[in-house]
C-alpha positions in Angstrom: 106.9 74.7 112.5 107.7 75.9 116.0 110.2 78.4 115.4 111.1 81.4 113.1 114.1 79.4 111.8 111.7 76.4 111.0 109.6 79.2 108.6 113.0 80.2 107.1 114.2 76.4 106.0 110.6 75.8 104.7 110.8 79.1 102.5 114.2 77.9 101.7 112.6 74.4 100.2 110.8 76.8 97.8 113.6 79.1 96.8 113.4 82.0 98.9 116.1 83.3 101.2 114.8 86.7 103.1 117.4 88.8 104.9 117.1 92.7 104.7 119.1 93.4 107.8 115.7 94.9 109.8 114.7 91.6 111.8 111.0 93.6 111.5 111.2 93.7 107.8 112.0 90.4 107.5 109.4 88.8 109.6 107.2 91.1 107.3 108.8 89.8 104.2 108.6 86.2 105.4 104.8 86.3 105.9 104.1 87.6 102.9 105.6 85.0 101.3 103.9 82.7 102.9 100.8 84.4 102.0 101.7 83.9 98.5 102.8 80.4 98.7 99.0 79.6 100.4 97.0 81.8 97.9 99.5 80.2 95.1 98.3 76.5 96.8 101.2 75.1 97.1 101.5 74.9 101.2 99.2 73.3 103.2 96.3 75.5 105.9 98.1 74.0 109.0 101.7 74.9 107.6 99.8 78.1 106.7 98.3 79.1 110.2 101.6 77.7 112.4 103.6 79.7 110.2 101.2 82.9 109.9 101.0 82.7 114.0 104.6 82.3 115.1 105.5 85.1 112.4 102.9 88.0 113.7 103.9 86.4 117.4 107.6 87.6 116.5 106.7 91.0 115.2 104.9 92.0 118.5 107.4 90.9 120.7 110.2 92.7 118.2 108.0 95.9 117.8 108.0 95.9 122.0 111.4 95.7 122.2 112.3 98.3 119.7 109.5 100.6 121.8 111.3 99.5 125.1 114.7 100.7 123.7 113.8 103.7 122.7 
């Protein structure tokens, strides 16, 4: 996975659509259900850690930006 719409088809493959309308909340949303998916076994550590990594990458930058706005 190498993007956050890569981690959005993937949780798709399982069922699970996120969209809240706060790009924060969902990024939030999303790793938790990939937490759950990994402590559930049913994704693999590498799909685990890529995913985990790009989402908490996202949330910084996002988080900045909102602080920058503001």
């Amino acid at each position: 996975m190498k993007t956050i719409y890569d981690i959005q088809q993937f949780l798709k493959k399982f069922g699970t659509i996120i969209y809240v309308g706060d790009r924060v909340a969902d990024l939030e949303l999303m790793e938790s259900e990939i937490h759950e998916l990994y402590n559930s076994q049913l994704i693999e550590t590498k799909d685990y850690q890529s995913a985990i990594f790009l989402l908490r990458q996202e949330i910084v930058m996002e988080t900045e930006k909102r602080a920058k706005n503001k």
